[in-house]
KELO-722532 format. One record per residue: residue number from 1; residue in one letter; x, y, z of N, C-alpha, C in turn. Coordinates in steps of 0.2 Angstrom, whole numbers, m for minus. Each point is the difference from the previous one (the first is absolute). Example, Ala and Ser with C-alpha at 12.3 -4.5 7.8 and 13.67 -1.06 7.14 Angstrom:
SITE vextor lonu npx npy npz capx capy capz cpx cpy cpz
SITE 1 a 66 m28 39 m4 6 0 4 6 0 $
SITE 2 s m2 5 m4 4 6 1 m4 5 3 $
% end
This chain:
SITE vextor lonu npx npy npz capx capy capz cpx cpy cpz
SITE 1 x 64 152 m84 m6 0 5 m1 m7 3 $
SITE 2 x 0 m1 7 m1 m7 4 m9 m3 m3 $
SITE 3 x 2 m5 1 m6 m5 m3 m2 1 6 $
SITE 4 x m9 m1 m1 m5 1 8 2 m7 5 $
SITE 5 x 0 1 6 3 m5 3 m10 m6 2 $
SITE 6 x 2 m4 3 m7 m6 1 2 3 8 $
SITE 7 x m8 0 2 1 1 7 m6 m3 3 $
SITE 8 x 0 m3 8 m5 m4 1 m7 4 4 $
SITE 9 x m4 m3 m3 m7 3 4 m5 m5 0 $
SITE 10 x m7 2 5 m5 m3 0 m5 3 m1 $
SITE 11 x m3 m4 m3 m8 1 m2 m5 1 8 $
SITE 12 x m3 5 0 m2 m1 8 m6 m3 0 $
SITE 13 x m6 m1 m6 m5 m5 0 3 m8 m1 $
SITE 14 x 3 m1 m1 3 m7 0 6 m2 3 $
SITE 15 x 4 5 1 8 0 6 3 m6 m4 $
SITE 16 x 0 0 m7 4 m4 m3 7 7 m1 $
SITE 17 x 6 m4 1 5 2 m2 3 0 m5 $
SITE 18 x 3 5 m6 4 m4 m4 4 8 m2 $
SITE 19 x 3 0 m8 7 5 0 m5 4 m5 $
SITE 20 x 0 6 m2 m2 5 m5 5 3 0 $
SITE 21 x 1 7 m7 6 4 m2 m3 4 5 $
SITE 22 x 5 4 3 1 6 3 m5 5 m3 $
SITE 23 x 0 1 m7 m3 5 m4 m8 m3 m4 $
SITE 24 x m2 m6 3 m7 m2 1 m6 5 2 $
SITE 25 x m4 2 m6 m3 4 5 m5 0 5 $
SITE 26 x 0 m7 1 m6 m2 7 6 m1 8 $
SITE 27 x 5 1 m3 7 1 6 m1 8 0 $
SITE 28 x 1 2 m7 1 9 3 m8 2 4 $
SITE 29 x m4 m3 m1 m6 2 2 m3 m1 7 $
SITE 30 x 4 m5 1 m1 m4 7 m7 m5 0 $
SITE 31 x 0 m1 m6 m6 m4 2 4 m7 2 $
SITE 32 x 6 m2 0 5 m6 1 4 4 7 $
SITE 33 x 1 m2 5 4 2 4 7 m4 1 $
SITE 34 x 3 4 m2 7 m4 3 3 m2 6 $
SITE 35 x 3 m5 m1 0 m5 6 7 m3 1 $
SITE 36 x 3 m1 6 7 m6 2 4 3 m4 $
SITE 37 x 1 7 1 7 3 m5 5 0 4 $
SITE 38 x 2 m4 5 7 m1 1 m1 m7 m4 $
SITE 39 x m5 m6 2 1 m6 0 1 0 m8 $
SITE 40 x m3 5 m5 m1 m1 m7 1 5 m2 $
SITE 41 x 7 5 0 1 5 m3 m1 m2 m7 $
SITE 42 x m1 7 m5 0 1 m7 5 m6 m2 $
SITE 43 x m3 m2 m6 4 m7 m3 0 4 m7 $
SITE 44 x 4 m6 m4 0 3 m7 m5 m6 m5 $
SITE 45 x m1 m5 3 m5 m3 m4 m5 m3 7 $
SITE 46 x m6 m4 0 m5 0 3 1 m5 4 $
SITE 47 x m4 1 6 2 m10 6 m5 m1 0 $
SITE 48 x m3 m6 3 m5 m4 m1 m6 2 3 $
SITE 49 x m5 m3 m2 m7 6 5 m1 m5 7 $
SITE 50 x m3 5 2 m4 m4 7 m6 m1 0 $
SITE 51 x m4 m4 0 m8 2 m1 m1 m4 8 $
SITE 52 x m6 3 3 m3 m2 7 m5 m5 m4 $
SITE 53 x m1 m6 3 m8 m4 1 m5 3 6 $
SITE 54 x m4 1 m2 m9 m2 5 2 m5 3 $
SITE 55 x m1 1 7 2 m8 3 m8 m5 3 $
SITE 56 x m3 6 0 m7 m1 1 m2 m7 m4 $
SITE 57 x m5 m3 7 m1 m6 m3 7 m6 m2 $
SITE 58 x 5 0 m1 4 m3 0 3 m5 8 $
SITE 59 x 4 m5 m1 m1 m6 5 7 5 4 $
SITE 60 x 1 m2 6 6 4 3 4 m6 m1 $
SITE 61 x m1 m6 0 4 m8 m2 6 3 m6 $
SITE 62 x 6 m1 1 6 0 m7 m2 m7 m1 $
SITE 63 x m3 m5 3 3 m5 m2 m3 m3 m6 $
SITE 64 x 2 m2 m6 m3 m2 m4 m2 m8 0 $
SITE 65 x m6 m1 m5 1 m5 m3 5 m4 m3 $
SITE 66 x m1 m9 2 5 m3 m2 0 0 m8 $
SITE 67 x 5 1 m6 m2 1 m5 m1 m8 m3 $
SITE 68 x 1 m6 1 m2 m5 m3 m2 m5 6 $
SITE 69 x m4 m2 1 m4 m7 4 6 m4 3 $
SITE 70 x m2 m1 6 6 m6 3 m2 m9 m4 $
SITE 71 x 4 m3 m2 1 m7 m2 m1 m4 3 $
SITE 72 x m2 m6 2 2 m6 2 2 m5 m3 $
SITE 73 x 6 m5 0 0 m5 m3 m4 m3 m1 $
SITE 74 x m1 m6 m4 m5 m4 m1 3 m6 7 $
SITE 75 x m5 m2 1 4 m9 3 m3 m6 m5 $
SITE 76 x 4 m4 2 m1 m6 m7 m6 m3 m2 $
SITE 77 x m5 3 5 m6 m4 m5 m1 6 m5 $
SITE 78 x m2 7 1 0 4 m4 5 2 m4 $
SITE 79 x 6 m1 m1 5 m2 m5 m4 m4 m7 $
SITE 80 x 0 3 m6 m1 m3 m5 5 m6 m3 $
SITE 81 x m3 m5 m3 3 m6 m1 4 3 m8 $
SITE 82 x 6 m1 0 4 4 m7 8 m4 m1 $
% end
């Protein structure tokens, strides 16, 4: 007897993606819709999830923050005497 295969579906209140067995009963029930079966046919072990973020309220900027402070040398008066 073949072992249940992982197949990809979403959650449709959160449209996060990830892999369940074929023989899950929230997949035979359809409360999981399966999804991208060419892009993700049946596997034999699981691929990685997808989860969506809320984009609400977030900046549309990628750009981040510098992670550490820019430096300046010292000049020789604020140079310590050592």
């Amino acid at each position: 007897m073949p072992h249940p295969m992982w197949v990809r579906v979403r959650d449709p209140q959160t449209k996060h993606e990830f892999d369940r067995l074929e023989t899950d009963p929230a997949v035979v029930s359809g409360r999981f819709e399966r999804v991208k079966q060419k892009a993700y046919p049946p596997a034999a072990v699981p691929r990685p999830p997808k989860h969506y973020k809320k984009l609400a309220g977030l900046s549309a900027s990628r750009e981040s923050a510098p992670s550490e402070p820019e430096t300046t040398e010292a000049t020789e008066k604020e140079k310590p005497n050592g």
